[in-house]
C-alpha positions in Angstrom: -9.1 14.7 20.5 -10.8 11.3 19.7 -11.8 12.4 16.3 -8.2 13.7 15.8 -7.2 9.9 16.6 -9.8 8.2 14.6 -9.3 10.3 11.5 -5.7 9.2 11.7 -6.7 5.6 11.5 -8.4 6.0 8.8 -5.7 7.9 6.9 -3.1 4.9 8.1 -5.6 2.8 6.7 -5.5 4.9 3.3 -1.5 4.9 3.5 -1.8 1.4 4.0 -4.1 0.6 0.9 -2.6 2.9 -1.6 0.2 0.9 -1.0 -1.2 -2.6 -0.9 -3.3 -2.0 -4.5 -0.9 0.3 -5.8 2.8 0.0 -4.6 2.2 -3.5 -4.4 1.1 -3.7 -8.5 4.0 -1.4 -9.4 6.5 -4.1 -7.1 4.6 -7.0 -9.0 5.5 -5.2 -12.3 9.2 -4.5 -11.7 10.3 -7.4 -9.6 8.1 -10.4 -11.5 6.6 -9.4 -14.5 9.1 -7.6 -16.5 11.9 -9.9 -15.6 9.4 -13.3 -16.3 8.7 -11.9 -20.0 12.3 -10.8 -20.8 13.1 -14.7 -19.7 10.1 -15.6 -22.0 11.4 -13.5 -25.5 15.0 -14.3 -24.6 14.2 -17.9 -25.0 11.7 -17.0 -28.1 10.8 -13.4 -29.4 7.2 -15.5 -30.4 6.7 -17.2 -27.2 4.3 -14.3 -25.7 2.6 -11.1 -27.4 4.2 -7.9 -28.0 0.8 -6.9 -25.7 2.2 -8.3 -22.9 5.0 -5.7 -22.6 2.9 -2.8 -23.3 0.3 -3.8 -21.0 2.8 -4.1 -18.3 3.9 -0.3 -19.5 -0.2 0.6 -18.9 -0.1 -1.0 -15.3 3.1 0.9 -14.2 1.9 4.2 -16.0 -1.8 4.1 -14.2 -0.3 3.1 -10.8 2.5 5.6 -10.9 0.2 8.4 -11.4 -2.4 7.8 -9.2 0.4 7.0 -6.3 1.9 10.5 -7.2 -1.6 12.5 -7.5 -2.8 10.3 -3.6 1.1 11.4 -2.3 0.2 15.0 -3.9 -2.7 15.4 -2.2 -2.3 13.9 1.2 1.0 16.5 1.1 -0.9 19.4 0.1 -4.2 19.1 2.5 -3.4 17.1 5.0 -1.6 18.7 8.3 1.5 17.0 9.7 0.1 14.6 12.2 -1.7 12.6 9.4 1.2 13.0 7.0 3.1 11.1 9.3 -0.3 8.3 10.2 -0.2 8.1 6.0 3.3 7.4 5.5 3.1 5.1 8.7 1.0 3.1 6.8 2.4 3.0 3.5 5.7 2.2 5.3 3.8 -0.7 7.3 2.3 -2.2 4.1 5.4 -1.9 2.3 7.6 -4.2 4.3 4.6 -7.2 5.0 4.5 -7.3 0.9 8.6 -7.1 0.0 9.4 -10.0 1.2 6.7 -12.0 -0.7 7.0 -9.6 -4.2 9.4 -12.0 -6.5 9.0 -14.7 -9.0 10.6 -17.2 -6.9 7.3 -16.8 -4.6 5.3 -19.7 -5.9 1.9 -17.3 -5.6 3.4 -14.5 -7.4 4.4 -16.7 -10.1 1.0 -17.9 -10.3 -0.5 -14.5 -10.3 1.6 -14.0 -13.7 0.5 -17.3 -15.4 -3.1 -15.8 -14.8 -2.7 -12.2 -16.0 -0.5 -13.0 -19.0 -1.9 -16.5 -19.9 -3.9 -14.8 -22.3 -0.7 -13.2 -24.3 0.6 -16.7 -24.9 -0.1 -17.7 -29.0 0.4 -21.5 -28.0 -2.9 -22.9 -27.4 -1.9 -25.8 -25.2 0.9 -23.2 -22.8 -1.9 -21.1 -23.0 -4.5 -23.5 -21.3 -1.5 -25.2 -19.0 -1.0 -21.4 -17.5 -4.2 -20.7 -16.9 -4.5 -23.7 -15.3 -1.8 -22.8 -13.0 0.1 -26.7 -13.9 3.7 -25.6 -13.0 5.4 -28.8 -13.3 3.4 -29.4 -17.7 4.9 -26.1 -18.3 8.5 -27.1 -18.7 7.3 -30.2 -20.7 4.9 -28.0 -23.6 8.3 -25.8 -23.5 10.4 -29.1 -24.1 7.5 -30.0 -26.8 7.9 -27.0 -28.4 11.8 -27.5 -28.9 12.8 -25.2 -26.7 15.9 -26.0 -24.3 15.8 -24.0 -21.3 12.6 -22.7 -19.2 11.4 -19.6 -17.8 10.0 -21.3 -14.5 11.9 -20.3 -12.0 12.6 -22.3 -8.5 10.6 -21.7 -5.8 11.2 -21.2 -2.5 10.0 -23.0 0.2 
């Protein structure tokens, strides 16, 4: 019986880190990055890289599959009582990272000037998002002639 119980654990655990590293990417991806670089080309097609998108594409592709095959074959092998410690986990993990999975987060946001920083052909937005300086971001836009901002508000 204990081993029964610890075995479960550890297959909450799994639930719950398949769907901090992989749910949690595939959140990031829908809910922050695709709407942040549709902001980005609205305002200029040339603002960020072509590379952007379809690297976004790769990141939802990988993550979808490998959540499908880890779903597949915790279904397939596993029997019922650690199906439901799994899913208990997944479902755990899933509602402490909602709430905090948008571009209004200030941490998110930042998370997305460091991953796509390097699709930015502007050497000086480039530099300024890697550098995580919010606030010179709206001014390089206003340099650059451009009249509204992809920055969005933040909660507090």
């Amino acid at each position: 019986m204990e081993t029964k119980i610890m075995l479960a654990a550890a297959i909450f655990f799994g639930g719950w880190l398949l769907s901090y590293v992989f749910i949690r990417q595939l959140l990031f991806n829908f809910i922050t990055a695709y709407p942040l670089l549709r902001k980005m080309q609205q305002i200029d097609e040339n603002l960020i890289a072509i590379g952007a998108r379809r690297y976004t594409n790769v990141s939802v592709i990988v993550c979808s599959v490998s959540t499908i095959i880890l779903f597949g074959v915790v279904l397939w092998l596993c029997p019922v009582y650690l199906k439901i410690s799994f899913f208990a986990g997944v479902v755990v993990c899933f509602f402490m990272i909602i709430t905090k999975i948008s571009p209004e987060n200030q941490a998110m946001f930042e998370s997305f000037c460091t991953g796509y920083c390097r699709f930015i052909p502007d050497d000086e937005l480039r530099t300024i998002m890697y550098n995580k300086e919010i606030r010179k971001i709206n001014r390089r836009l206003r340099e650059m002639g451009y009249g509204s901002s992809f920055v969005p508000e933040f909660k507090k």
